[in-house]
C-alpha positions as CSV (number, residue, x, y, z in Angstrom):
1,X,0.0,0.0,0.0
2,X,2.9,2.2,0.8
3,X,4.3,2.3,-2.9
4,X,0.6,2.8,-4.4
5,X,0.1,5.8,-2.5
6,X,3.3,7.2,-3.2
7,X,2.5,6.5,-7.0
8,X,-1.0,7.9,-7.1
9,X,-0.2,11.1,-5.0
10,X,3.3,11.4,-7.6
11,X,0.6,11.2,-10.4
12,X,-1.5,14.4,-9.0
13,X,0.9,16.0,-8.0
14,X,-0.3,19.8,-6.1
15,X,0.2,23.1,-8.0
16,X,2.5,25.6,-6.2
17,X,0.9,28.4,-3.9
18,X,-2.4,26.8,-3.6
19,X,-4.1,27.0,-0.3
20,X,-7.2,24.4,-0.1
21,X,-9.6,24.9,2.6
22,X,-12.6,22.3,3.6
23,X,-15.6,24.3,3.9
24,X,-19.2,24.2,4.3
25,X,-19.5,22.8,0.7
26,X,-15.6,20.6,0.9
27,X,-13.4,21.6,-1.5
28,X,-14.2,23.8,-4.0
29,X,-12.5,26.2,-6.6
30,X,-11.4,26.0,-10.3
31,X,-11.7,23.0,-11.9
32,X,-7.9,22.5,-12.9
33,X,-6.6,22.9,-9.8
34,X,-8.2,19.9,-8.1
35,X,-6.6,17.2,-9.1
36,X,-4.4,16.7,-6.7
37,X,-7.0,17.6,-4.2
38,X,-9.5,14.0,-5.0
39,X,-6.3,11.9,-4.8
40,X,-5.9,12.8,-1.1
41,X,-10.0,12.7,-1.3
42,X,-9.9,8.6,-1.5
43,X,-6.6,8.4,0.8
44,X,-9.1,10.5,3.2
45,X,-12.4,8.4,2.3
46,X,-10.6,5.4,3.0
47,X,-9.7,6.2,6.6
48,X,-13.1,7.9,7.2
49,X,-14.6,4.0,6.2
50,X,-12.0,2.1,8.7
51,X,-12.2,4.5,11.4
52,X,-16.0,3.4,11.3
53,X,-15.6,-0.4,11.1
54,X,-15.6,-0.3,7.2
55,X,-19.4,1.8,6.9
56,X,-20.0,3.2,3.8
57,X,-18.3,6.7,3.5
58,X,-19.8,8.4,0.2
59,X,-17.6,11.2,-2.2
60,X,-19.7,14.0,-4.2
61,X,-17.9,15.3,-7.1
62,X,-20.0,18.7,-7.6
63,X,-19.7,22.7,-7.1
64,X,-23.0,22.8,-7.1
65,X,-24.4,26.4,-8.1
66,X,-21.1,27.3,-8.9
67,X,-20.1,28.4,-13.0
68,X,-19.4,25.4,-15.2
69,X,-15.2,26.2,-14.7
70,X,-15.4,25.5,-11.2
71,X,-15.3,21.9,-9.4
72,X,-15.5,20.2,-5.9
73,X,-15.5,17.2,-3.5
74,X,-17.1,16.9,-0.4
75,X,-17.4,13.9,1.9
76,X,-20.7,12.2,3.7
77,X,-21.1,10.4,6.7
78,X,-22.5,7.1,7.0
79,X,-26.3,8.4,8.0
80,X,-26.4,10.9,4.5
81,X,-25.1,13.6,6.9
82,X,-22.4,16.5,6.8
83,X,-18.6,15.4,7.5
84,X,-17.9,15.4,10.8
85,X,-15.8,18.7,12.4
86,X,-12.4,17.3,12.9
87,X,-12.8,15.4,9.5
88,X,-12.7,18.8,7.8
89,X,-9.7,19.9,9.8
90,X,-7.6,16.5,8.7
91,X,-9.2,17.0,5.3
92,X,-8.0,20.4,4.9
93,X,-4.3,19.3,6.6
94,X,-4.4,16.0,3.7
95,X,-4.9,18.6,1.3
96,X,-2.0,21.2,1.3
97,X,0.5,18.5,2.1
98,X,3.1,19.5,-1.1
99,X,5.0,15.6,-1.1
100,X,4.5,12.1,-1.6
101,X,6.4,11.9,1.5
102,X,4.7,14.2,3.4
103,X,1.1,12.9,2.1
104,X,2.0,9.3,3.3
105,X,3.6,10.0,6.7
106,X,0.3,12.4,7.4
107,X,-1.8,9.2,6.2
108,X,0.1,7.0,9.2
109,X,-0.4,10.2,11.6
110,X,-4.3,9.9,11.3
111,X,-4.2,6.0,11.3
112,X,-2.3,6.4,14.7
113,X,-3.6,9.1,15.9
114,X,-7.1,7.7,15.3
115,X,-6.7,4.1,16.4
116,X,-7.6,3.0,12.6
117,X,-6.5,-0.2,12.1
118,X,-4.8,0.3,8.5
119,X,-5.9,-3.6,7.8
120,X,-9.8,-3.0,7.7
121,X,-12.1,-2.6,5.4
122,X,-12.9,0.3,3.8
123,X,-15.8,1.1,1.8
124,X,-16.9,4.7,-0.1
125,X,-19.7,5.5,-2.6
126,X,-18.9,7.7,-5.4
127,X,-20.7,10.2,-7.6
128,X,-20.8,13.6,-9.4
129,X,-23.2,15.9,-11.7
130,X,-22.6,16.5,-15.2
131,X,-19.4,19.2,-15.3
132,X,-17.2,18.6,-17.9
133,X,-14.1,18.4,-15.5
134,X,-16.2,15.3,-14.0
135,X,-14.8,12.2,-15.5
136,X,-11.2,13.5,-14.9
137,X,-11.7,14.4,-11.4
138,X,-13.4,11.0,-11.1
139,X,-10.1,9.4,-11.9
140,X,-7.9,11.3,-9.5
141,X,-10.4,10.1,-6.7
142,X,-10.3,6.4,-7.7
143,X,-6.9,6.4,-7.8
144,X,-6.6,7.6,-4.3
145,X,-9.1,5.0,-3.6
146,X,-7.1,2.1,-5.2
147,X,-3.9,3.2,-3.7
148,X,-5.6,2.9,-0.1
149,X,-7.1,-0.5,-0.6
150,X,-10.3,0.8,-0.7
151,X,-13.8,-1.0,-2.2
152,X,-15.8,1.7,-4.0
153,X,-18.7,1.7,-6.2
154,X,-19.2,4.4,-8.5
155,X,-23.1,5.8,-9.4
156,X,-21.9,8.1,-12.0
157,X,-24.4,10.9,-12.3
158,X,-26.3,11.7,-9.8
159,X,-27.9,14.6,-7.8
160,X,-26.2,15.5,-4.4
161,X,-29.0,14.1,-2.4
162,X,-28.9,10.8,-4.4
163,X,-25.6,9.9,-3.1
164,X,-26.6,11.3,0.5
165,X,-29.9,8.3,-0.1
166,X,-27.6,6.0,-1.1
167,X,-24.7,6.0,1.1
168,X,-27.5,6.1,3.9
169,X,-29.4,3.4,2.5
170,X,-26.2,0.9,2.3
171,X,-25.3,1.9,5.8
172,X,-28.8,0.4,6.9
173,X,-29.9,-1.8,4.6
174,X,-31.1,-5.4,6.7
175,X,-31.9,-3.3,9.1
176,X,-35.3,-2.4,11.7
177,X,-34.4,1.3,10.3
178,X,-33.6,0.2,6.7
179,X,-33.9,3.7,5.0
180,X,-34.7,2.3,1.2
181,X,-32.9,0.3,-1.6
182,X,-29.6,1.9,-2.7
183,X,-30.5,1.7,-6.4
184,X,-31.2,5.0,-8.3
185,X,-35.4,3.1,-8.6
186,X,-35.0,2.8,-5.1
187,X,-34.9,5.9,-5.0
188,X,-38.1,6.8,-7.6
189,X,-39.9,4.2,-6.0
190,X,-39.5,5.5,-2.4
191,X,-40.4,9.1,-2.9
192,X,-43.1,8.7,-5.6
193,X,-45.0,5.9,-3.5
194,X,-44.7,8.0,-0.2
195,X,-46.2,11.2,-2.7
196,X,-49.0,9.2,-3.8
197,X,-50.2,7.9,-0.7
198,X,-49.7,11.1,1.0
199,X,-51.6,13.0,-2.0
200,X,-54.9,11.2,-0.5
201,X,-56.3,11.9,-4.1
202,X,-55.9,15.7,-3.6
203,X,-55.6,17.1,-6.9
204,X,-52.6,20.0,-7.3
205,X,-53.7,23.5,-8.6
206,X,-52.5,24.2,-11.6
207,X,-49.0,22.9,-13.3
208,X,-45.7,23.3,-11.9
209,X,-42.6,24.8,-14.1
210,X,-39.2,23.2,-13.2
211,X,-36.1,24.9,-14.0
212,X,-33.4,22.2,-13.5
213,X,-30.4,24.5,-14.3
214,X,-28.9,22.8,-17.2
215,X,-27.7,20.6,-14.1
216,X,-27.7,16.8,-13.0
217,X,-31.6,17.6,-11.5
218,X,-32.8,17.4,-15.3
219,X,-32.4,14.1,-16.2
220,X,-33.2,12.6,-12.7
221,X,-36.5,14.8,-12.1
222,X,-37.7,13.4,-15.9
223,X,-37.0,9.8,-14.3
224,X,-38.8,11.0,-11.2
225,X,-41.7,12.0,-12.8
226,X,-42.3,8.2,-14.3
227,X,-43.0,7.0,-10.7
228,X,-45.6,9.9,-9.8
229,X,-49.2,9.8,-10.7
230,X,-49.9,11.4,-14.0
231,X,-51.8,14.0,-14.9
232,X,-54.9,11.8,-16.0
233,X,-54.7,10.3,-12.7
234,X,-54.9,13.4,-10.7
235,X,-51.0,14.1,-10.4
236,X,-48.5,16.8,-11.1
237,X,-48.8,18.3,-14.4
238,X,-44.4,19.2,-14.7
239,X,-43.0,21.4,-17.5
240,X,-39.6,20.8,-16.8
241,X,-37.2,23.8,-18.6
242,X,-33.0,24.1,-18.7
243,X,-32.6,20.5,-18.1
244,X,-29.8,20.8,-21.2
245,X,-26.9,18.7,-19.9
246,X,-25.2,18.1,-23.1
247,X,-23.3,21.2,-22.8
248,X,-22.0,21.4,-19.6
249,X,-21.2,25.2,-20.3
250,X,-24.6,26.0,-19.9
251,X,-25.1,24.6,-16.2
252,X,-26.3,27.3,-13.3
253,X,-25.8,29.9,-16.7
254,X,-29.1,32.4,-16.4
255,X,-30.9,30.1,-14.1
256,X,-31.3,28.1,-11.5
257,X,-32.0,28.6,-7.7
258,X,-28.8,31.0,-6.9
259,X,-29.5,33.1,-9.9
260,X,-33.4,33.3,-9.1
261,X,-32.6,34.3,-5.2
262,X,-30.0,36.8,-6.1
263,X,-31.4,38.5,-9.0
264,X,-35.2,38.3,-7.9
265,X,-36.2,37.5,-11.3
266,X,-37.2,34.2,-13.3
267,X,-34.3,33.1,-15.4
268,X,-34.7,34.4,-19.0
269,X,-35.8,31.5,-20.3
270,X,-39.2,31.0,-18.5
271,X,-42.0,31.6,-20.4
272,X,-44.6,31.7,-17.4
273,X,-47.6,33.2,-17.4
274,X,-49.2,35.7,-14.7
275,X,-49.5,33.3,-11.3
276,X,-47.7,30.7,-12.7
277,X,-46.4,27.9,-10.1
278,X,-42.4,27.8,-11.2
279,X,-39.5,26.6,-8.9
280,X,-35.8,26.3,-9.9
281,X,-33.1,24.3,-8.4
282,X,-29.5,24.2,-8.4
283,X,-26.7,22.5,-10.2
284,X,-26.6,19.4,-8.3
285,X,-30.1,19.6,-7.0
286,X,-29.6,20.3,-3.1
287,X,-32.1,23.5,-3.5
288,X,-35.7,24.9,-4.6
289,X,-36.9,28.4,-4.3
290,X,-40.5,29.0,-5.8
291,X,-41.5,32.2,-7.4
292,X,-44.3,33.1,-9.9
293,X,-45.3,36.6,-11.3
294,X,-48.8,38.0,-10.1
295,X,-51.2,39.8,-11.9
296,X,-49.6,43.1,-12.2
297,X,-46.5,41.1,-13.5
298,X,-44.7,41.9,-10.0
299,X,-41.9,39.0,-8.9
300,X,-43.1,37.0,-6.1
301,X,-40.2,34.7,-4.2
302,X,-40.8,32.3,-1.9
303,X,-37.6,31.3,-0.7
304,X,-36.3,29.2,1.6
305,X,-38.0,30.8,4.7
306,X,-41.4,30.6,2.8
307,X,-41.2,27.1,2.6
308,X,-39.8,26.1,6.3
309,X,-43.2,28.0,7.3
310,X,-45.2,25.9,4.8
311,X,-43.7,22.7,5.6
312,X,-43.8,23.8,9.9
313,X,-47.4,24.5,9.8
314,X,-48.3,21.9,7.7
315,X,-46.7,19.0,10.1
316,X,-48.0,21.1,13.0
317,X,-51.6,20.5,11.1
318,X,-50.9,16.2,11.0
319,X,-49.6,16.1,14.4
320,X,-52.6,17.7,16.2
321,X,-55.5,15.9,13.6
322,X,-53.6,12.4,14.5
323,X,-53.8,13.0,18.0
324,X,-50.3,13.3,18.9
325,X,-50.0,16.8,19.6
326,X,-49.1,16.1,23.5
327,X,-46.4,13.9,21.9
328,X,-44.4,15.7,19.6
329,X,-43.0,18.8,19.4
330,X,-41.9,20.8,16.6
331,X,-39.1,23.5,15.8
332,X,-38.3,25.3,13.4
333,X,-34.2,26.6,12.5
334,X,-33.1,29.3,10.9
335,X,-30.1,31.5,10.7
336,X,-29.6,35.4,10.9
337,X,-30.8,35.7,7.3
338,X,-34.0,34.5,8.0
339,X,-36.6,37.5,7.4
340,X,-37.5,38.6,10.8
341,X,-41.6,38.2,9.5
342,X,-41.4,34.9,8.8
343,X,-39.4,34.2,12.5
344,X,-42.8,35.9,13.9
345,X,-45.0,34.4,11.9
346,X,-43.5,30.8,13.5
347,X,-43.8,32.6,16.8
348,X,-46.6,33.9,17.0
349,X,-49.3,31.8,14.8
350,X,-47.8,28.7,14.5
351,X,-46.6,28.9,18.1
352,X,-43.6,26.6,17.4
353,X,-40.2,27.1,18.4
354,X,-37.2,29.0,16.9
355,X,-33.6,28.3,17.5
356,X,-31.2,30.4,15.4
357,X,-27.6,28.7,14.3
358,X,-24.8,30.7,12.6
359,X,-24.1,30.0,8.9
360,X,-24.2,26.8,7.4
361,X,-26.3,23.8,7.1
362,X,-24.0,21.5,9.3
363,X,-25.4,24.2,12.1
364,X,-28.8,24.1,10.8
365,X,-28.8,20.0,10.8
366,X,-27.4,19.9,14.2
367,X,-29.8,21.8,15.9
368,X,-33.1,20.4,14.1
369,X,-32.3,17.0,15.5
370,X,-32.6,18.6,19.2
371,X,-36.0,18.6,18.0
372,X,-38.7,15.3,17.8
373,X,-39.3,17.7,14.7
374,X,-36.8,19.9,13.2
375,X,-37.5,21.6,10.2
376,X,-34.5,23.4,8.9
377,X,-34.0,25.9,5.2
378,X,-31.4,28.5,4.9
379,X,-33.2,30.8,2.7
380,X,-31.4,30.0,-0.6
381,X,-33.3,27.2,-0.2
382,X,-31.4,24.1,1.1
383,X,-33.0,22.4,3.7
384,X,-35.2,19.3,5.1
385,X,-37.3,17.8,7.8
386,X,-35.3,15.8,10.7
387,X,-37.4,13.4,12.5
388,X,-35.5,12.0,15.8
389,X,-35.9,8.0,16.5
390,X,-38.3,8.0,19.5
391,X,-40.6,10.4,17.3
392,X,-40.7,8.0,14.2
393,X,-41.1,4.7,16.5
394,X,-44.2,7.1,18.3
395,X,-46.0,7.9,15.3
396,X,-45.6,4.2,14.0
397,X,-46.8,3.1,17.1
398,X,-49.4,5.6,17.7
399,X,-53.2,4.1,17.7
400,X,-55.8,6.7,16.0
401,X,-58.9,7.4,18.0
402,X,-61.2,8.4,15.3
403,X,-61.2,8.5,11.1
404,X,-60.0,11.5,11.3
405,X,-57.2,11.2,13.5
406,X,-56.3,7.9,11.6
407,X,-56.8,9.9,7.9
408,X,-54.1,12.4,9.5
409,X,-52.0,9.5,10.6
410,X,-51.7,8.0,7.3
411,X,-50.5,11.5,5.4
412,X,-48.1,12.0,8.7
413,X,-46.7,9.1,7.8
414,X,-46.2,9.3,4.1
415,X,-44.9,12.3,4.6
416,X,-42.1,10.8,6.8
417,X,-41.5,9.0,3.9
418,X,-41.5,11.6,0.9
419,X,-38.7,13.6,3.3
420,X,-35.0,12.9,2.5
421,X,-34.2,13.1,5.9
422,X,-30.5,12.8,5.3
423,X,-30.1,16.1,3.4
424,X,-31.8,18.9,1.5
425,X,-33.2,17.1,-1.3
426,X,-34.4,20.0,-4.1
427,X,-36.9,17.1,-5.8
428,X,-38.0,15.6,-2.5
429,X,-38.5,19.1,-1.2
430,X,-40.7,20.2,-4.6
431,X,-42.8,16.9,-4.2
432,X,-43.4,17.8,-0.6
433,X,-43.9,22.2,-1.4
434,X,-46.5,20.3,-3.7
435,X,-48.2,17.9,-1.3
436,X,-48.9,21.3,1.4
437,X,-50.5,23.3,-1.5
438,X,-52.2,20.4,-2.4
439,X,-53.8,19.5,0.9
440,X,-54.4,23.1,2.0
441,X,-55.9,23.8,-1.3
442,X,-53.6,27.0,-1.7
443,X,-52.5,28.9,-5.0
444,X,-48.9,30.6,-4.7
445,X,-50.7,33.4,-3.7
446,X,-52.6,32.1,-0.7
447,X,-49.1,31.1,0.3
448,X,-47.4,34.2,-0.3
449,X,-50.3,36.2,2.2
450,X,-49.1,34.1,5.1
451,X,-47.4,37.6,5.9
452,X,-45.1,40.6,4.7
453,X,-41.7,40.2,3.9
454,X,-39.9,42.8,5.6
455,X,-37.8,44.7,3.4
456,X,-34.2,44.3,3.6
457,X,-30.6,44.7,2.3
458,X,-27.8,42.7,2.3
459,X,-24.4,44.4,1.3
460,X,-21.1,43.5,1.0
461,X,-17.8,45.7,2.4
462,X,-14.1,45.1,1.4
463,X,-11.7,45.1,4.2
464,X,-8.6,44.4,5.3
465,X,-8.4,41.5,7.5
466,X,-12.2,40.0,8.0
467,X,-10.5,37.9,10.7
468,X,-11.1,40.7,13.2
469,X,-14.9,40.9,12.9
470,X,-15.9,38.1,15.4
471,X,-19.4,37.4,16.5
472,X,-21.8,35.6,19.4
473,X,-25.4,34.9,19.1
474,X,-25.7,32.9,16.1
475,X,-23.5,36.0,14.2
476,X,-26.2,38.4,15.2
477,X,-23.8,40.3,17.4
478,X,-20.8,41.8,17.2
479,X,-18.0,41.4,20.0
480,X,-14.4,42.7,17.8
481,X,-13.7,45.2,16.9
482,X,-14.6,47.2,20.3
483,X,-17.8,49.2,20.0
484,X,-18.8,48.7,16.9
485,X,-22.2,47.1,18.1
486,X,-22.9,49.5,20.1
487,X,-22.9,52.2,17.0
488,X,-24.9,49.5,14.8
489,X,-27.5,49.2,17.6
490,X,-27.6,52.9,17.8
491,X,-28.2,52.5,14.3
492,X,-31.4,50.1,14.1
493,X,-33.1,52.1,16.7
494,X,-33.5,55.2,14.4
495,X,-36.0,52.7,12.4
496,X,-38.9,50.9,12.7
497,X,-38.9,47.4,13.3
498,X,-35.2,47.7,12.6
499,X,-32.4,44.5,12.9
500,X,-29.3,44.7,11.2
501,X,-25.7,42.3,11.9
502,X,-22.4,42.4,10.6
503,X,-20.6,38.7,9.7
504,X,-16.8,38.0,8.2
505,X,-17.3,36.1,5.4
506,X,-16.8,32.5,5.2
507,X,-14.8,33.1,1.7
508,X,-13.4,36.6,1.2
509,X,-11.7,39.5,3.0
510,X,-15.3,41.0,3.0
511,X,-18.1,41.3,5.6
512,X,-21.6,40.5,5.0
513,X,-24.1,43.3,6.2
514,X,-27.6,42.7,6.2
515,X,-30.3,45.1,7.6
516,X,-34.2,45.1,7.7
517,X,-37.0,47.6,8.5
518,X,-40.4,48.6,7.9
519,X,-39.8,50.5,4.9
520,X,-37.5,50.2,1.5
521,X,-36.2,53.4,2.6
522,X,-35.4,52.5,6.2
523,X,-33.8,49.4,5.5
524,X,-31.8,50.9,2.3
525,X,-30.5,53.6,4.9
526,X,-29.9,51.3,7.8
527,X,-27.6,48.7,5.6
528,X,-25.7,51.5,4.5
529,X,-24.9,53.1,7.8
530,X,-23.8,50.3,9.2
531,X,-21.6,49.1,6.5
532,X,-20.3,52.8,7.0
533,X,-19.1,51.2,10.4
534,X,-18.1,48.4,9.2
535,X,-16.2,49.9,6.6
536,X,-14.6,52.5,9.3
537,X,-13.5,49.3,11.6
538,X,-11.9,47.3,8.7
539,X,-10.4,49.8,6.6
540,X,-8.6,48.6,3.8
């Protein structure tokens, strides 16, 4: 083994001054710089597998809603989840070592530093979406993967969430919580029975417009859509648009989910009519926003906040019509960027719970499963629905006391079901948007009067070091520089229903600023006074 990783990490070898970090999203950046990156990937995935007694460890090739140049790995846990914490940290290490030498002897540091007994086995799962650096990144991976004796099986193409179902899926399989077949029709089969038994015969109002962004969520949501009632039978009636994969220079290119929710506009080519029902995901299908034009041709989103509310008030619904509201309880996550209207509206009529998390879904995950129910979107739109154990052995168990309460408890239950509980799922997410609208007997319109949006701003300010701008409270307040919150609270209380935060950026020497207010005016002002301080504190 010794000589096959020297080999593979002499074939990759890493570009000079490159500095890889292993973020939210793994490792991601420009396509030809990766190379060397994967290789360390498989040496990485390997140790992840032993470390765990040989589970499967899975590998996603994808940048996701990045441009068609870029690339990037990331690595999943044997549940579907995020990579654990100190996995990132030996990931990033792995990554910027320069040798052969220095790769292998950091390979026997982990092993011993680990316990990992180098003679297990070791098992990871393997995927990626349609980029045309794919099949070349692939190969870098698997050679890592060979050179650490490691069994893999490679899915090709597939959408992020896919290879979150499957590696979950082999982790469990013979199991009392076997989570579905790890086939790609396991995974059709699993989420279209659980949507037609959940549908209850409810007819959807209206059709539904899918922008796949020229992505890997084109191809699989046509497949999808084989294994969901038709529109003869009552079912979705799907126009699915940008689902071009052919040329991979087109992906995330004037559409998708990233350029809906920062543009506020339906990508170009969309040729919906006045209240409409559209939706667009992302490259590797890991998010939905909705948004449909109204009547006076006015952009309506409904983002990722919009549909935690949905989804919350919905389950909220089943739980109390099965009977099981002294049983369960449900909360709902959200970070800083959540609109402060839609935390109040969770508040105060739904009268569930709300934790906030700092940036990142790794947070947002972690927190939901505090939860019996945890439903969790950032507002671009990634998100899901984390059910603990005891809550899904209690509804299974759970005896109805009327035909009601046992109508409830079969849709309760199929919803369970249509949820891809290991990860935001953009097509498991549509189907379930779908089901709620369906069931309440709403029009995007009816959704989007839930309540007001308060008006807000989100700007961006160069400094010099972003490393001084640290924060407590979820990165809703600021504690470095000295005094600066005490000018931005100043600040919000000039305006009505005023918030505003400061946050270092995850990526850039640039801190985020985001402000909301009662007005377009207030909330312009606000943002831009205190990016003035921010500005003032970090000067370039």
């Amino acid at each position: 083994m010794v000589g096959l990783i020297v080999q593979a990490v002499e074939k990759h070898p890493a570009p000079e001054g490159m500095a890889y970090t292993y973020g939210t999203a793994g490792f991601r950046t420009k396509a030809e710089v990766l190379d060397s990156v994967l290789t360390r990937v498989g040496l990485i995935a390997a140790l992840r597998s032993r470390s765990l007694k040989g589970k499967w460890i899975g590998v996603m090739i994808t940048a996701s809603h990045n441009p068609p140049s870029d690339n990037g790995v990331k690595l999943v846990e044997p549940m579907g989840n995020m990579l654990q914490e100190d996995w990132e940290k030996l990931s990033t290490t792995m990554a910027n070592k320069a040798t052969p030498d220095d790769v292998l002897e950091y390979y026997r540091e982990i092993a011993e530093t680990q316990h990992i007994n180098l003679d297990a086995p070791a098992r990871v799962v393997v995927a990626r979406d349609t980029r045309a650096s794919g099949a070349r990144l692939l190969g870098c991976l698997v050679d890592g993967l060979k050179a650490a004796g490691a069994e893999y099986k490679d899915y090709g193409f597939l959408t992020t969430p896919q290879l979150h179902y499957m590696v979950r899926c082999l982790n469990t399989e013979g199991q009392y919580d076997s989570y579905g077949t790890p086939t790609e029709k396991g995974y059709y089969e699993k989420f279209g029975a659980a949507f037609k038994h959940a549908m209850k015969g409810k007819k959807p109002s209206g059709g539904l417009i899918v922008d796949c962004a020229n992505g890997v969520g084109g191809p699989k949501l046509n497949e999808l859509i084989k294994y969901l009632p038709t529109k003869e039978e009552g079912g979705l009636d799907i126009t699915v648009i940008n689902d071009n994969v052919i040329k991979p220079e087109s992906l995330n290119v004037d559409c998708g989910a990233d350029y809906v929710k920062t543009n506020q506009r339906p990508p170009p080519s969309s040729k919906a009519g006045p209240n409409d029902r559209c939706c667009s995901l992302d490259g590797d299908a890991d998010r939905v926003v909705y948004y449909f034009k109204d009547s006076s041709n006015t952009f309506r989103l409904l983002d990722g906040d919009r549909i935690a509310t949905l989804v919350a008030s919905f389950l909220g619904d089943l739980v109390r019509q099965a009977g099981l509201a002294d049983k369960i309880t449900i909360g709902v996550v959200q970070t800083a960027y959540a609109n402060g209207a839609a935390t109040k509206y969770v508040e105060q009529h739904l009268k569930l719970n709300v934790e906030c998390t700092p940036t990142g879904v790794k947070y947002l995950h972690h927190a939901a499963e505090k939860f019996d129910v945890g439903v969790y979107f950032e507002a671009n739109g990634h998100g899901t629905v984390v059910f603990s154990d005891s809550t899904l052995r209690r509804i299974q168990k759970h005896v109805p006391g009327s035909l009601g309460q046992k109508e409830a408890w079969d849709v309760l239950r199929a919803t369970v079901e249509l949820i891809n509980q290991a990860v935001g799922d953009a097509l498991s997410d549509m189907l379930l948007v779908e089901l709620v609208l369906a069931h309440k007997h709403w029009t995007v319109n009816e959704w989007l009067a839930t309540y007001d949006d308060l008006p807000n701003r989100l700007l961006k300010v160069t400094v010099s070091d972003r490393n001084i701008f640290k924060t407590t409270d979820a990165e809703r307040r600021l504690v470095s520089p000295p005094g600066v919150q005490a000018n931005i609270d100043q600040e919000v209380q000039k305006v009505r229903q005023g918030r505003s935060f400061a946050r270092a950026s995850g990526t850039e020497d640039a801190v985020r600023v985001y402000a909301e207010a009662a007005t377009r005016a207030e909330a312009d002002g606000l943002a831009n006074k205190v990016a003035s301080l921010v500005k003032h504190a970090g000067a370039v």
